[in-house]
C-alpha positions as CSV (number, residue, x, y, z in Angstrom):
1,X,30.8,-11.5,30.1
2,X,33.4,-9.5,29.0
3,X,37.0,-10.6,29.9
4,X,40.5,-8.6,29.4
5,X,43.9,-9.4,29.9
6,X,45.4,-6.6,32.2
7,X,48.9,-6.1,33.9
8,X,50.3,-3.7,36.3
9,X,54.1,-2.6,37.2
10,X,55.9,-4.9,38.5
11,X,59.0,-3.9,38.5
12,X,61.4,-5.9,37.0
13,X,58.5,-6.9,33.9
14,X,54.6,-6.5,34.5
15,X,52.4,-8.7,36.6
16,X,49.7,-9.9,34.1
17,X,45.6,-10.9,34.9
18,X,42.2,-11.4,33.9
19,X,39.4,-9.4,34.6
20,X,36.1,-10.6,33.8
21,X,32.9,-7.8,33.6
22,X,29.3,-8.8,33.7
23,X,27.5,-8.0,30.6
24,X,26.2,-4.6,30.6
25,X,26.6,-0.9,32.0
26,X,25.8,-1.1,35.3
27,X,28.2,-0.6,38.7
28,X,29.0,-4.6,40.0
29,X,30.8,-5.5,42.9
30,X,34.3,-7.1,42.5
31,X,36.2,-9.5,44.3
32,X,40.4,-10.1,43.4
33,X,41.0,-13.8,43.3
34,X,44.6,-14.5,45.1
35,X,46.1,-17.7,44.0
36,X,47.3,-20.2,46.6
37,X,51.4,-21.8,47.1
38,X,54.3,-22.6,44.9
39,X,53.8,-21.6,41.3
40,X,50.1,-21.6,41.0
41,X,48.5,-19.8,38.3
42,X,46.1,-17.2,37.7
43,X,43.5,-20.6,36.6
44,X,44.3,-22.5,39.8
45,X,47.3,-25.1,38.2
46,X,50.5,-25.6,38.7
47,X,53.1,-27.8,36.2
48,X,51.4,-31.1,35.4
49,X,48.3,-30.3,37.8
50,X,45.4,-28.5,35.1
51,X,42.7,-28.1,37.2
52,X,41.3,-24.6,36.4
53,X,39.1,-24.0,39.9
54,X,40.0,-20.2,40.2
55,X,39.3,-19.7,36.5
56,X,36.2,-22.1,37.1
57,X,35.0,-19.6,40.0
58,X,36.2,-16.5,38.4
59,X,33.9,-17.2,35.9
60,X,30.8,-18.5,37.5
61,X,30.6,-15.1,39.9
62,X,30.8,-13.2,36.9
63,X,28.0,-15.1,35.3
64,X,25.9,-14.0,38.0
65,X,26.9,-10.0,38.2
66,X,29.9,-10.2,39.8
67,X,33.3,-8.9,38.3
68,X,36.5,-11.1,39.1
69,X,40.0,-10.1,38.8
70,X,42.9,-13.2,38.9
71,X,46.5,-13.1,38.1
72,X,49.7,-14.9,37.6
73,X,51.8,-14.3,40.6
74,X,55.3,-13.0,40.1
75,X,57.7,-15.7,38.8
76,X,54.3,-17.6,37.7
77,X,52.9,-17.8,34.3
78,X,52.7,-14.7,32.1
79,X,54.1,-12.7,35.2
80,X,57.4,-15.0,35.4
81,X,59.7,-12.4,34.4
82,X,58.8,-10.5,37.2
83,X,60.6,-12.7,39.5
84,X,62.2,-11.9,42.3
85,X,65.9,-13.5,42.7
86,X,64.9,-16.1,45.6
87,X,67.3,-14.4,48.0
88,X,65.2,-11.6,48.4
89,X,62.1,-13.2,48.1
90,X,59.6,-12.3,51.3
91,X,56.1,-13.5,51.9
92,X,55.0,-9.5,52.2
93,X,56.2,-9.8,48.5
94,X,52.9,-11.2,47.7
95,X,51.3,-9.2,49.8
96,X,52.3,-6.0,47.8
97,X,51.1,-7.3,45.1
98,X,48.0,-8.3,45.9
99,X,47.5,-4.6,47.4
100,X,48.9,-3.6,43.8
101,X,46.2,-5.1,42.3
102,X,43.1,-4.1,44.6
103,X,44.6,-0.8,43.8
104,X,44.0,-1.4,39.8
105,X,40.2,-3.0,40.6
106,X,39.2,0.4,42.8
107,X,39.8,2.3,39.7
108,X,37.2,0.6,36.9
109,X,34.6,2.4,36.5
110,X,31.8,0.0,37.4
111,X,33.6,-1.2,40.5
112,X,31.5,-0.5,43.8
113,X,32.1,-2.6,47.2
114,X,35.6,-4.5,46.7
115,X,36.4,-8.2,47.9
116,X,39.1,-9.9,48.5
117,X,39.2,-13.7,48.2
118,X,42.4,-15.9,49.5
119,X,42.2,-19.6,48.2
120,X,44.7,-21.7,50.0
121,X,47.9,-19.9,51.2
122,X,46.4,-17.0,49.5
123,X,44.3,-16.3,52.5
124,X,46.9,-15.4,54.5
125,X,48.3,-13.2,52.0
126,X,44.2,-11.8,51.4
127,X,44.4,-11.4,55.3
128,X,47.8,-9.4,55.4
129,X,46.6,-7.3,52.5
130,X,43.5,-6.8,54.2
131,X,45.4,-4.7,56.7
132,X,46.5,-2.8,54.3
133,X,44.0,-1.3,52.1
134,X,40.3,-0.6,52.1
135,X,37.8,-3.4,51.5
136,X,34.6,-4.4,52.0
137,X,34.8,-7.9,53.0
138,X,37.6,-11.0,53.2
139,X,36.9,-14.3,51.8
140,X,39.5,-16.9,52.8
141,X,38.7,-20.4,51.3
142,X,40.4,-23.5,52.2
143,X,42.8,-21.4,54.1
144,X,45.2,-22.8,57.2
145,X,44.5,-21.7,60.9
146,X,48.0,-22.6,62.2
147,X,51.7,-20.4,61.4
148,X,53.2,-22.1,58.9
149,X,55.7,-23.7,60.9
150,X,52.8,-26.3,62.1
151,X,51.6,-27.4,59.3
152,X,55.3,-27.9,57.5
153,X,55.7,-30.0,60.5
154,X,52.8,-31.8,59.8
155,X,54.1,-32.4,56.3
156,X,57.4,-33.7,57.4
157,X,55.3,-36.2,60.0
158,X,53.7,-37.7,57.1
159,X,57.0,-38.2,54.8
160,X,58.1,-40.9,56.6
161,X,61.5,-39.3,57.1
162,X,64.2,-41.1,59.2
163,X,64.3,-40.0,62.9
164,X,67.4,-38.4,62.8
165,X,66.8,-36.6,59.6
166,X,63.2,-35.6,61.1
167,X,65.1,-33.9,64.4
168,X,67.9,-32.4,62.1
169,X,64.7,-30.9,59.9
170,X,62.7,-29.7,63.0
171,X,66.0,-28.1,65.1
172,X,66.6,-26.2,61.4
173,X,62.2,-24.8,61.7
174,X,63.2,-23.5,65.0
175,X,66.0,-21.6,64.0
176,X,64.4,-20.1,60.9
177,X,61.1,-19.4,63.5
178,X,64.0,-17.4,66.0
179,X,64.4,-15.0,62.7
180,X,68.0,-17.5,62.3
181,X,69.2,-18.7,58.8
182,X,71.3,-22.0,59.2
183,X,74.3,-22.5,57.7
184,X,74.9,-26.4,57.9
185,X,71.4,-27.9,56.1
186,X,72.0,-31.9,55.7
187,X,72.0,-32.7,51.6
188,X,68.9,-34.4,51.9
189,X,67.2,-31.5,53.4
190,X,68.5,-29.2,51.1
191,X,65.5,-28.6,48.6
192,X,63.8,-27.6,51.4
193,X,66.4,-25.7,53.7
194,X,69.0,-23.8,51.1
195,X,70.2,-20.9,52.3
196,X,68.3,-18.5,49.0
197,X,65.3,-19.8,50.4
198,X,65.8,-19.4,54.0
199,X,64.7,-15.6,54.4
200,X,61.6,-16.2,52.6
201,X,60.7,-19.1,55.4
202,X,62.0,-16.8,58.6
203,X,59.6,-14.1,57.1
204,X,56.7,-16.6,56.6
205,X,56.7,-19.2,58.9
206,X,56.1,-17.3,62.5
207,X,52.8,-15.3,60.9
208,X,49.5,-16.5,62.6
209,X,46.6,-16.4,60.5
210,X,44.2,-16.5,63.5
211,X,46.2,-13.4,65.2
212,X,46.5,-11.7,61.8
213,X,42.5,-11.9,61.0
214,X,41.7,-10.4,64.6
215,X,43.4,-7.4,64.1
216,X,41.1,-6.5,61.4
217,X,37.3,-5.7,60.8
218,X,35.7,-5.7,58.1
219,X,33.0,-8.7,57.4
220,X,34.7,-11.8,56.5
221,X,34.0,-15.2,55.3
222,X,35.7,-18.7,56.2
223,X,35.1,-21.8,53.4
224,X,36.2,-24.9,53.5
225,X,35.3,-28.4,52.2
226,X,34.9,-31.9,54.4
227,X,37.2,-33.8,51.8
228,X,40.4,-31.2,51.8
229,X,43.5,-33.3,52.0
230,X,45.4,-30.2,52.9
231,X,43.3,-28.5,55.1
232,X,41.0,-29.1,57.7
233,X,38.0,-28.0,59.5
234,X,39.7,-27.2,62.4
235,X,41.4,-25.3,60.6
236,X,38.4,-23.3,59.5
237,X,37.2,-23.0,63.3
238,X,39.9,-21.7,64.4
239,X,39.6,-18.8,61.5
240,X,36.4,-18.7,62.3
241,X,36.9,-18.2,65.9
242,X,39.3,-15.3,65.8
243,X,36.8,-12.9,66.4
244,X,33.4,-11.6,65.7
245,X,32.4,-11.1,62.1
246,X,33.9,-13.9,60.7
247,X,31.1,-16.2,59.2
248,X,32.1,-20.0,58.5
249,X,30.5,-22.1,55.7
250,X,31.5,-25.7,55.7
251,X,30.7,-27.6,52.4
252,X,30.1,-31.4,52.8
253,X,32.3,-33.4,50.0
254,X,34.1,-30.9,48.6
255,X,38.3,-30.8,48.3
256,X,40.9,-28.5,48.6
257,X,40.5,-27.6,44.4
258,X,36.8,-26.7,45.0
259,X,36.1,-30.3,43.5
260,X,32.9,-32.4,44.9
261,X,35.3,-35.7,45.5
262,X,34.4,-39.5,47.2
263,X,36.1,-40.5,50.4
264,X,38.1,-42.2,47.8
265,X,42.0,-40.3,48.1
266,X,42.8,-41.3,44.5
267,X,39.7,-39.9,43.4
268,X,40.1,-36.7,45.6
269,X,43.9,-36.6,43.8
270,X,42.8,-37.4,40.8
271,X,40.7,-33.8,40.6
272,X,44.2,-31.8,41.2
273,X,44.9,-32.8,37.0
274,X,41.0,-33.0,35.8
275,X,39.5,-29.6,33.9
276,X,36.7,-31.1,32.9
277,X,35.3,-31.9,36.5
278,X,33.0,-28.9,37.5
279,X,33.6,-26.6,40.2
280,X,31.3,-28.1,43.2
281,X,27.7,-26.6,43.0
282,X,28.1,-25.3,46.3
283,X,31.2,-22.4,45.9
284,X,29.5,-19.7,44.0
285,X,26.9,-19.4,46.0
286,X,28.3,-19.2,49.3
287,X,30.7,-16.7,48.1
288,X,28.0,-14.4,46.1
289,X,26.0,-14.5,49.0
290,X,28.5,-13.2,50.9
291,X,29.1,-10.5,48.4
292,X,25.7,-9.4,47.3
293,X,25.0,-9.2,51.8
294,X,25.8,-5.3,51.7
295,X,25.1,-5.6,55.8
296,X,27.7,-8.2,55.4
């Protein structure tokens, strides 16, 4: 394979990737790998969490005739300087980006059909870039059915918070879901709640995946694993039933990092900080097939 560090204009300082080409002359398909929440690299990792699974499935499509393009969001890895300040930080922010980039993929030479593939919270932004430019088919792995309001609820169920800090946390969710910042956060809310971040959250958490992926029509595929911590399967379903055209693919054992895990949740975590543990055998394939299926 023949990999190459490329960037685009991002503005305030480029946005940098990796595209990997199959050995050889011939036209490939490609599909743009979008990373998923927080400051997740082009390779899958965040700070203290090395797990390379997008660079781990970036390569083995490639290995079997598929180019793959990945990159470092903005504000992440070698595209940090492209930050936005916080205040005017917008999920659609990622979502130009990402149409950015498809942009750059359409104009290699051996490109033919074009995929896009979402892992995690980068499904939604897949799906919202999706609507944007033209594709031939979506891949969304381990990506959530619910707005994002849900499942940060769900999050704040399983912290264990106080009762009256859980209220004070779920009266500021509706406000921010009403398109209102809030001015009085409680200190111990604050990491979550201050006000820089607040526009980001009104302009994320009211989106609806499921509503999002039946506006559009191109072929599309739904992944996800039994042993996701993060995500579920009903999740997946309810992907899945957004309209027709959506194919689903559950995969028995495997995690939200693409790992083949236990039952075992230290074992499961333990994967989030292992390199060495493989990709699961079952990812490439369901995803290749998907690609190479040009009645898709």
């Amino acid at each position: 394979m023949i990999a190459s560090e490329v960037s685009i204009d991002g503005e305030r300082a480029p946005l940098q990737g990796t595209l990997l080409m199959p050995d050889g002359s011939e036209p490939v398909p490609a599909v743009l790998i979008i990373a998923g929440s927080g400051p997740t690299d082009r390779d899958g990792n965040q700070p203290g969490l090395r797990n390379d699974s997008l660079k781990l499935l970036a390569r083995g499509l490639t290995e079997i005739g598929i180019a793959t393009l990945r990159f470092d969001k903005r504000g992440v890895g070698a595209s940090v300087d492209a930050a936005a300040a916080e205040q005017g930080l917008r999920f659609r922010t990622y979502v130009d980006d990402a149409v950015s980039w498809m942009g750059f993929l359409r104009t290699q030479p051996r490109v033919t059909r074009l995929i896009l593939l979402g892992h995690s919270e980068g499904a939604l932004v897949a799906t919202l870039a999706a609507q944007r430019t033209r594709i031939d088919g979506l891949v969304m792995v381990a990506g959530a059915g619910s707005p994002a309001g849900i499942l940060l609820r769900r999050q704040l169920d399983s912290l264990g918070l106080s009762a009256e800090l859980r209220q004070a946390a779920d009266a500021v969710i509706v406000s921010l879901e009403e398109g209102r910042q809030v001015s009085m956060v409680p200190r111990d809310l604050l990491a979550l709640f201050r006000p820089s971040v607040q526009p980001y959250l009104i302009s994320w958490l009211r989106i609806d995946p499921v509503a999002e992926l039946a506006q559009l029509t191109m072929p599309a595929l739904v992944i996800q694993g039994t042993a996701d911590l993060q995500v579920s399967v009903e999740d997946a379903n309810r992907l899945h039933a957004s309209r027709s055209g959506v194919r689903l693919v559950v995969l028995e054992g495997v995690n939200h990092v693409l790992k083949e895990t236990p039952i075992d949740r230290a074992v499961n975590i333990a994967s989030y900080a292992d390199p060495t543990c493989p990709l699961a055998r079952a990812v490439v394939p369901a995803i290749a097939s998907f690609v190479h299926d040009r009645d898709a």
